[in-house]
N, C-alpha and C positions, 0 to 999 in steps of 0.2 A: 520631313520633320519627324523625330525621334514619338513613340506614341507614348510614353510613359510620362516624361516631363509634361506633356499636356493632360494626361490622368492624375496627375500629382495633382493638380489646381482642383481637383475634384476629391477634399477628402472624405467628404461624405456619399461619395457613390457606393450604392448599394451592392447594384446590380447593373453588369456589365457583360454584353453580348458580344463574339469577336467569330462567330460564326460563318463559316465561309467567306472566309478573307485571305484564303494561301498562307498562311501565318505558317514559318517553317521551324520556329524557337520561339520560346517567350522570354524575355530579359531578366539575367539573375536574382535581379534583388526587386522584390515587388510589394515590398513593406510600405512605399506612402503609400498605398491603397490600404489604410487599416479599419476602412469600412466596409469593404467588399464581402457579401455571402455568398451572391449569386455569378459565377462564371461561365460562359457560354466558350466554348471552344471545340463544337463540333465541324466537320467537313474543312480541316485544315490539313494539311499535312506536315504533323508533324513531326520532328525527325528521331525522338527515341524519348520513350517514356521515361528515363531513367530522368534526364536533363530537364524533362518537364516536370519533374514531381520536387525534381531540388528548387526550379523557380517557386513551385505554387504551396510549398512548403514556408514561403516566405509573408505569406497571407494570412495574418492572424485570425482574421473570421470567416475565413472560409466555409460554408457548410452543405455549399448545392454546386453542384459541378454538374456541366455537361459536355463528354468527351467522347469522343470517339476512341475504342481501345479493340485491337486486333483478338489477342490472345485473352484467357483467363488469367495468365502468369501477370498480362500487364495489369487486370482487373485488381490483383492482390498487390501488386507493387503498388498501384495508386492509394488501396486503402490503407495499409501499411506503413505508407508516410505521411498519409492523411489522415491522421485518428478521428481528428474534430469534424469529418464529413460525415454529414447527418443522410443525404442524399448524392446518388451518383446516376447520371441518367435519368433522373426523375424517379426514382427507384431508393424509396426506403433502405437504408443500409440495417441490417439485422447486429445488433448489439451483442450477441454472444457470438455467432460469427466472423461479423465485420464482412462481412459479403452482404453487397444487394440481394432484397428479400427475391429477386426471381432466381437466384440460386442459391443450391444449397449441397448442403455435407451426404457422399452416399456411400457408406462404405470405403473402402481401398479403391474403388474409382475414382476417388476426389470431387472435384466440384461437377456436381450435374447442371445442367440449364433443364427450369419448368416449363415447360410447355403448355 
């Protein structure tokens, strides 16, 4: 059974966990969720951030994601199409950077990670 039409029935869900469940995509259009803040989507494997960020672009309230992301490049891809994410990782996004507050601007290095 498809998981989305049965998320539909739910428009008021907040908050929704899909953690470690082999999720290899997440379905295009993910607008009846127009209550959704909170998305859980770590330990999946999923197949290209590009395609995941066009789905979760489709979420109007988005503002807490939890993702697992390889690169820094994908760290910016995701904030870049996500303006309205307040948080990534559980990690404060910093408002004149748009990067999670544990990284930051260093020079012609680009993004450092704090340690």
């Amino acid at each position: 059974m498809p998981l989305l039409p049965e998320l539909a029935k739910l428009p008021r869900l907040e908050t929704l966990s899909l953690t470690n469940n082999k999720l290899t995509s997440l379905p295009r259009n993910l607008s009846t969720l127009k209550s959704l803040r909170t998305l859980g989507l770590r330990n999946n494997p999923l197949a290209s951030v590009e395609k995941l960020v066009d789905s979760l672009k489709t979420l109007p309230a988005l503002g807490n994601l939890e993702l697992n992301l390889s690169t820094k490049e994908d760290v910016q891809t995701v904030l870049a199409a996500l303006p309205n994410l307040s948080t990534l990782n559980g990690e404060g996004i910093s408002s004149s950077s748009r990067l999670p507050n544990r990284y930051r601007i260093r020079g012609r290095r680009g993004i450092q990670t704090q340690r």
